[in-house]
C-alpha positions as CSV (number, residue, x, y, z in Angstrom):
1,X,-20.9,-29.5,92.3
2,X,-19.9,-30.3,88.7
3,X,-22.8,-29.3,86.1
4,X,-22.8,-29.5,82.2
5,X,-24.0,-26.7,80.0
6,X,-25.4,-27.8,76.8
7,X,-26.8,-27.1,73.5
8,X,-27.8,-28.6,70.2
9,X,-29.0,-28.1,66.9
10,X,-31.1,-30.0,64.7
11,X,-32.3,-30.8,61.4
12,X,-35.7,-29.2,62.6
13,X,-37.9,-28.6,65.4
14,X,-39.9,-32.0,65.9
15,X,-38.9,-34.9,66.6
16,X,-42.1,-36.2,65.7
17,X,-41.2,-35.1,62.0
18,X,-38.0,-37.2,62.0
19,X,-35.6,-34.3,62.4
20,X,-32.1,-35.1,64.0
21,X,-29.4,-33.8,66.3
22,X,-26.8,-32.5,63.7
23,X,-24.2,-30.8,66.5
24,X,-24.0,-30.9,70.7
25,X,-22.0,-28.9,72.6
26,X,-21.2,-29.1,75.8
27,X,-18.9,-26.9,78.7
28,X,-18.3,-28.6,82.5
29,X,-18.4,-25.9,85.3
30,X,-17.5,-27.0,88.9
31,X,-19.1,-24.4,91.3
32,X,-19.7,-22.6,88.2
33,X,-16.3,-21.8,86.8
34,X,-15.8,-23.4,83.6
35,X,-13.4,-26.2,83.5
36,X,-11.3,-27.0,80.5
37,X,-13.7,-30.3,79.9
38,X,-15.2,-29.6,76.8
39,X,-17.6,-32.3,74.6
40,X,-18.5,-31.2,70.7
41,X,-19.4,-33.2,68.2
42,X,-20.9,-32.5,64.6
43,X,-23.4,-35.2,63.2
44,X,-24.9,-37.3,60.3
45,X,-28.2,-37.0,60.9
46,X,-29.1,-39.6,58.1
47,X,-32.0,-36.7,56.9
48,X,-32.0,-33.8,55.0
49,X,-31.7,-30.7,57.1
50,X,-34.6,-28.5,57.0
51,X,-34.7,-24.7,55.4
52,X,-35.6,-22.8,58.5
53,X,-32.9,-24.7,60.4
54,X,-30.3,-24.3,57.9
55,X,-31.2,-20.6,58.5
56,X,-30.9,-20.8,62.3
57,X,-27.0,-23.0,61.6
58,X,-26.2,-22.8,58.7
59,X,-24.9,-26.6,58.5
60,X,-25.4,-27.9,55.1
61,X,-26.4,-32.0,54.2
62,X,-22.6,-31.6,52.6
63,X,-21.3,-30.2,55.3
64,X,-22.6,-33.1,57.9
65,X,-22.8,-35.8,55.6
66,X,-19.3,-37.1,56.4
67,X,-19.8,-36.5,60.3
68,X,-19.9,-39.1,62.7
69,X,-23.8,-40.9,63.7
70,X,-25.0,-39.8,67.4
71,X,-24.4,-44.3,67.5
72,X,-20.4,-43.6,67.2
73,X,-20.2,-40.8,69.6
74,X,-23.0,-41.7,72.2
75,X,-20.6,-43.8,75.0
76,X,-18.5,-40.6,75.2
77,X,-21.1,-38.1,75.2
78,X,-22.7,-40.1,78.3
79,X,-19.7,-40.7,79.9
80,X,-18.9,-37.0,80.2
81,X,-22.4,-36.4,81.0
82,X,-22.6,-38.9,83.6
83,X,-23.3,-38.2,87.6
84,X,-23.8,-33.9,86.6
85,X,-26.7,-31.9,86.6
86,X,-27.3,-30.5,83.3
87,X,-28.3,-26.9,82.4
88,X,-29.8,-26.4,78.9
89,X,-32.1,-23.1,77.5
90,X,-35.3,-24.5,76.9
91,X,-34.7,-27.5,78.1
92,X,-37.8,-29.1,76.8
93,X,-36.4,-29.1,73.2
94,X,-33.1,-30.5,73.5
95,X,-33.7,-33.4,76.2
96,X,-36.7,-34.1,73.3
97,X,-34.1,-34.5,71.1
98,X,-31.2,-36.3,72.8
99,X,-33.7,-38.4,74.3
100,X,-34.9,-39.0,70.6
101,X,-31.8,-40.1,69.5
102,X,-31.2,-42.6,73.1
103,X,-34.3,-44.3,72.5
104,X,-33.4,-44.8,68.5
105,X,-30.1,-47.1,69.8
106,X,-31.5,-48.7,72.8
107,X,-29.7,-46.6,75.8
108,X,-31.0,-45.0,78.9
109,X,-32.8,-41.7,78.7
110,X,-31.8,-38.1,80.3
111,X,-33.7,-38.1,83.5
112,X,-35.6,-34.6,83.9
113,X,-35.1,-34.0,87.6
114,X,-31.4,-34.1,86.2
115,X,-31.9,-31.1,84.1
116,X,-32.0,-27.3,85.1
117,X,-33.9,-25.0,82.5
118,X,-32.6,-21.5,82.3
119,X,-35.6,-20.8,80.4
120,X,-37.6,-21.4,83.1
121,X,-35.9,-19.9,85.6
122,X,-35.7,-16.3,83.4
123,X,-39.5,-16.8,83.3
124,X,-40.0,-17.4,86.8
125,X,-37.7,-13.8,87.6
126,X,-38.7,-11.6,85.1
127,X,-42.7,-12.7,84.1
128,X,-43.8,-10.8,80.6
129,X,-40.3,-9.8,79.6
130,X,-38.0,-11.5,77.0
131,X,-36.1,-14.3,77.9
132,X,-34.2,-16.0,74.5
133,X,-30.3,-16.5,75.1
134,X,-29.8,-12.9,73.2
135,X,-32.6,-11.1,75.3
136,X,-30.7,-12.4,78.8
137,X,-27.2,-11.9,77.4
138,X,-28.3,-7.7,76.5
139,X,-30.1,-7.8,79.9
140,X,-26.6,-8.8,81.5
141,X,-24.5,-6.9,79.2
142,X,-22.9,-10.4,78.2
143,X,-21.2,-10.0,74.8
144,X,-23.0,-11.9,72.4
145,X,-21.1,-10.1,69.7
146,X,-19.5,-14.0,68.0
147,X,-23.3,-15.3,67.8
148,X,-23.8,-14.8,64.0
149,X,-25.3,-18.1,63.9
150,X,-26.7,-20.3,66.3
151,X,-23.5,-22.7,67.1
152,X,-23.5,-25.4,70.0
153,X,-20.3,-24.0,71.8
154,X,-20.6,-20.2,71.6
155,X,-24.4,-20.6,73.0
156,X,-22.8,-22.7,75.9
157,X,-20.1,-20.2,76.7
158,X,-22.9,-17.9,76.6
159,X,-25.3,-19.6,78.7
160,X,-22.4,-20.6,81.4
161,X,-21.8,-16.4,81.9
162,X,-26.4,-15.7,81.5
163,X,-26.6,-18.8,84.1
164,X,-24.2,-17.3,86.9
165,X,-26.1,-13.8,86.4
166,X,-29.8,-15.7,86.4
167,X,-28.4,-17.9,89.9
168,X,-27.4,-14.0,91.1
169,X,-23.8,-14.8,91.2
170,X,-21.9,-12.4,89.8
171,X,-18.9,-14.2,90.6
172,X,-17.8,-18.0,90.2
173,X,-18.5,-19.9,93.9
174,X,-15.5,-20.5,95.6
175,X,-15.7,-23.3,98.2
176,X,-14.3,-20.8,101.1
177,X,-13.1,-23.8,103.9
178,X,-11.2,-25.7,101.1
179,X,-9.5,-22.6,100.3
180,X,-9.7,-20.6,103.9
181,X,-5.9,-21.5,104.1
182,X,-4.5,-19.9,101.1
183,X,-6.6,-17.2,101.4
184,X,-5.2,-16.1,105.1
185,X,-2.0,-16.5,103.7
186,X,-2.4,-14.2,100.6
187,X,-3.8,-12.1,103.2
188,X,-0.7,-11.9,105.8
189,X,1.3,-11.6,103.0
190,X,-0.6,-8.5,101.3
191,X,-0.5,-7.2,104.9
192,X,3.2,-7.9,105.3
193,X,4.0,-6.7,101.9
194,X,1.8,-3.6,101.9
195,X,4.4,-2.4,104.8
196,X,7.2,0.1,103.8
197,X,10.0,0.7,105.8
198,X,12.5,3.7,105.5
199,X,15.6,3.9,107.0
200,X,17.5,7.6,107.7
201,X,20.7,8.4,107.2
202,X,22.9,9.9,110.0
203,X,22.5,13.1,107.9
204,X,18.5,13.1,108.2
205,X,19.5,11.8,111.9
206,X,21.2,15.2,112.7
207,X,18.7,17.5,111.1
208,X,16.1,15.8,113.4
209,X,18.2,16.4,116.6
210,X,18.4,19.8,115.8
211,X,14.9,20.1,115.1
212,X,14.1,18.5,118.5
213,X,16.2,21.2,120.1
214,X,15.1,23.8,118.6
215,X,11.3,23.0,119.6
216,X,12.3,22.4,122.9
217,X,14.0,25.9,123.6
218,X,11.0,27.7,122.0
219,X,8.4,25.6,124.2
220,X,10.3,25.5,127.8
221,X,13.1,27.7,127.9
């Protein structure tokens, strides 16, 4: 199955305050290996962007002011979005958001049954411990090294390696009967390959006669 992982930022934490989407990011897996699909965007939000968010991004009003409106990129963003689940870190926040900015031009909102939170499934398997997107990365030793600031893409690429970990994969799914095929081949040929075979020469052939004989005079004679 084909799922997105996505982030955003914003202009703030409420949309009931007005604040915007200012950047998404979003990374396809299929059976959770990432594909080369990618969706980013930076955005207008038509607002000034808060100081704790500026903080958290660091995306400046300059900075986004020549950026495409979530109104000029929305038809692509649902079209890669369309018919896959989604899996967001606190999910609750960004499908507030997007959802937000659907409503604002008139489009379909993101179903929640659609949507897997990551948030909640770290709370569900380790109650009272930390679960942010650094706490889960330390917890599965996934280098979070490039996070310097909180930015769409790198939190997806992050999130994709803390989701596999969080499902108890620790490697990608492979869909065994598609692939059963290959697999027996690579196998033969390992097998067949992992053979070594030595021929003599008629020098080594006469040391081994004499050998022979010797052992059999000692042992019968």
């Amino acid at each position: 199955m084909k799922e997105i992982v996505l982030d955003t930022e914003t202009t703030g934490l409420s949309v009931k305050d007005g604040h915007r989407i200012v950047e998404i990011g979003c990374i396809e897996l299929d059976n959770l290996i990432p594909t080369k699909n990618v969706f980013h965007a930076y955005l207008n939000p038509e607002r000034k962007v808060s100081e704790s968010a500026l903080k958290v991004h660091g995306y400046t009003d300059e900075f986004l002011s020549d950026k495409k409106r979530f109104i000029d990129i929305a038809d692509e963003f649902l079209n890669f979005i369309k018919d896959k689940r989604i899996v967001i870190h606190n999910a609750e926040f960004d499908v507030g958001h997007l959802n937000n900015e659907l409503k604002m031009i008139n489009r379909n909102i993101i179903a929640r049954e659609n949507v897997v939170d990551t948030l909640e499934i770290a709370r569900n398997k380790f109650p009272g411990s930390a679960i942010s997107l650094d706490a889960l990365c330390k917890r599965f030793r996934v280098d979070n090294s490039r996070r310097k600031k909180h930015t769409a893409l790198i939190d997806c690429e992050l999130l994709s390696k803390v989701y596999i970990n969080l499902l108890d994969q620790k490697e990608p799914i492979f869909q065994f009967e598609k692939n059963k095929e290959v697999e027996k081949t690579k196998m033969l040929n390992n097998f067949i390959y992992s053979k070594k075979v030595i021929k003599i020469s008629n020098e080594e052939m006469k040391i081994h006669k004499k050998f022979l004989e010797k052992e059999l005079k000692k042992n019968f004679f």
